[in-house]
C-alpha positions, 0 to 999 in steps of 0.5 A: 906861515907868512910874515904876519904870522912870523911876526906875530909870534917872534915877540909881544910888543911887536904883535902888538904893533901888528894887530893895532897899526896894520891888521886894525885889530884894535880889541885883539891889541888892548888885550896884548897890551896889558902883557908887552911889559913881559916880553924879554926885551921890555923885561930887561929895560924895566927890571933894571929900575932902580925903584928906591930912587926911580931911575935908571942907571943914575941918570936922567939924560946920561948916559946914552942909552941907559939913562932915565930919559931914554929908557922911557923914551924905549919903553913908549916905543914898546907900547908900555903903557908908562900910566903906572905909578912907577913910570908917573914918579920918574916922569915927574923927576924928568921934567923936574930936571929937564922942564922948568922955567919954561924951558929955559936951561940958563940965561941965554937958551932953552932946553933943545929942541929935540929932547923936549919933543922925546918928552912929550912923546913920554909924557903922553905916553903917561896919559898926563894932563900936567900943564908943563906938558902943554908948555913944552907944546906951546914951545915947539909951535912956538919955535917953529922954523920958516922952512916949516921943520924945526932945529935944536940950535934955533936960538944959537949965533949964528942963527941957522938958515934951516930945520934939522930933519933930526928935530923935525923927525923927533917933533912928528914922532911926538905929534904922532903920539899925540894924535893918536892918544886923542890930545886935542890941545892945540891940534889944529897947529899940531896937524899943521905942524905934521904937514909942514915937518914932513914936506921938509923933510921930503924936501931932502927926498928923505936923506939927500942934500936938495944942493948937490943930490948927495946922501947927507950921510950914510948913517941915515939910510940904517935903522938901528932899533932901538934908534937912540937920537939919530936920524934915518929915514926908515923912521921918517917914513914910518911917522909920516904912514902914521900920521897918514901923510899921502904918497910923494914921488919924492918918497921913492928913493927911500922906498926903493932902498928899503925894497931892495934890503929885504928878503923873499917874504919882506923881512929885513935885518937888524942893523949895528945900534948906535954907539953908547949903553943898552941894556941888553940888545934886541937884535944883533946887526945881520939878524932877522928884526921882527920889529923893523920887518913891521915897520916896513910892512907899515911903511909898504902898505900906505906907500907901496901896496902891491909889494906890501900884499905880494909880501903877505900873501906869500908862504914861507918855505 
């Protein structure tokens, strides 16, 4: 047995991802993706539904990370195709509560940033074409900032000088999702958008600050599954392999970190979740990530071949 093959048979919406995204086995992945929503870790989210009201534990954003907003925002990182009926009622709950007005969420501001990016990912997620979805596009193009990222607080005194890799990461991943559900609106500014966002964020070196070459913060060099909101830069490396982004050399630090991190057949462990709610845990901190393993290898076969290969092809003992 080698990685493939171990991830593959750890869980469904991880072989899912598996065959879809690295081996591009795209008939063997639809036929998986009818069944992700049985696997232990997808069952436990979407039993916990409350289907009289639609929700998940009486919250639309709160709490973290039991509420309606990031249950889905889980699901749609599972692959769980959220079309059905069930997941399209508590969508337009959502963005009854969190989208209106165009946005605005009182006089003075807008909803943040951030969130109305969770929201296109969910909402494209669904396969919709309600217009509210092309409104919130039309914002974040819209916002953009001059560094070519995005920021939360855009619209707040004092005004900030530069992006957040958090938004901006939270922007590309919804991007990402657009693409590669074959949304054409706006696209061209969109692949624009994918571009700009991520030479911000390689501006940084993925996690560094460009004034003193300091760790920003140590938080970002841990990859927490599910991630909840905050940024690492696992997850900007993985959106930007998805989005076909080319090689930097200001990718290396990161990917020499990640290296380092992994065993003899290039398999990683699960780091400590954010602190908050969840229902039930996928894999506890020191454990095997079959999930995050996959990401890696995503990551190692568009930005580091040879290691990505010399992974595969080795046998476990």
């Amino acid at each position: 047995m080698n990685v493939i093959e171990w991830l593959k048979s750890e869980d469904l919406f991880t072989k899912y991802h598996v065959e879809k995204y690295l081996l591009e086995n795209y008939y063997s992945a639809s036929n998986i993706k009818e069944v992700i929503n049985t696997s232990d870790f997808a069952k436990t989210i979407i039993s916990r539904q409350d289907l009289k009201t639609s929700l998940w534990d009486e919250g639309i954003y709160s709490p973290k990370y039991t509420s309606t907003h990031y249950s889905l925002l889980i699901l749609c990182e599972l692959g769980i195709d959220l079309s059905e009926t069930r997941y399209l009622k508590t969508i337009n709950i959502l963005l009854e509560n969190m989208w209106y007005k165009g946005g605005k969420v009182s006089n003075y501001r807008h909803q943040d940033m951030c969130v109305v990016a969770m929201m296109i990912r969910i909402c494209s997620q669904a396969k919709m074409t309600d217009q509210r979805l092309y409104e919130m596009i039309d914002y974040v193009l819209e916002y953009k900032m001059s560094d070519g990222g995005w920021n939360c607080s855009w619209e707040r005194r004092p005004y900030p000088k530069q992006s957040s890799l958090h938004t901006t990461l939270s922007v590309l991943e919804a991007f990402a999702n657009l693409k590669d559900l074959n949304y054409s609106y706006r696209l061209d500014e969109i692949n624009e958008g994918c571009k700009t966002g991520s030479e911000y964020i390689l501006t940084k070196r993925l996690f560094k600050s460009v004034r003193t070459g300091e760790i920003i913060h140590k938080d970002m060099l841990k990859f927490p599954f599910p991630h909840g909101w905050k940024y690492d830069m696992l997850r900007a490396l993985y959106v930007m392999a998805n989005l076909n982004i080319p090689y930097d050399e200001r990718m290396e630090d990161g990917l020499n970190n990640i290296i380092n991190r992994l065993d003899d057949y290039g398999r990683i462990k699960a780091d400590s979740l954010s602190v908050g709610k969840y229902y039930g845990i996928y894999r506890r901190a020191n454990q095997l990530s079959p999930f995050n393993t996959y990401r890696v290898l995503l990551v190692l076969k568009k930005y580091k071949y040879s290691n990505y290969c010399n992974f595969i092809n080795k046998n476990m003992i």
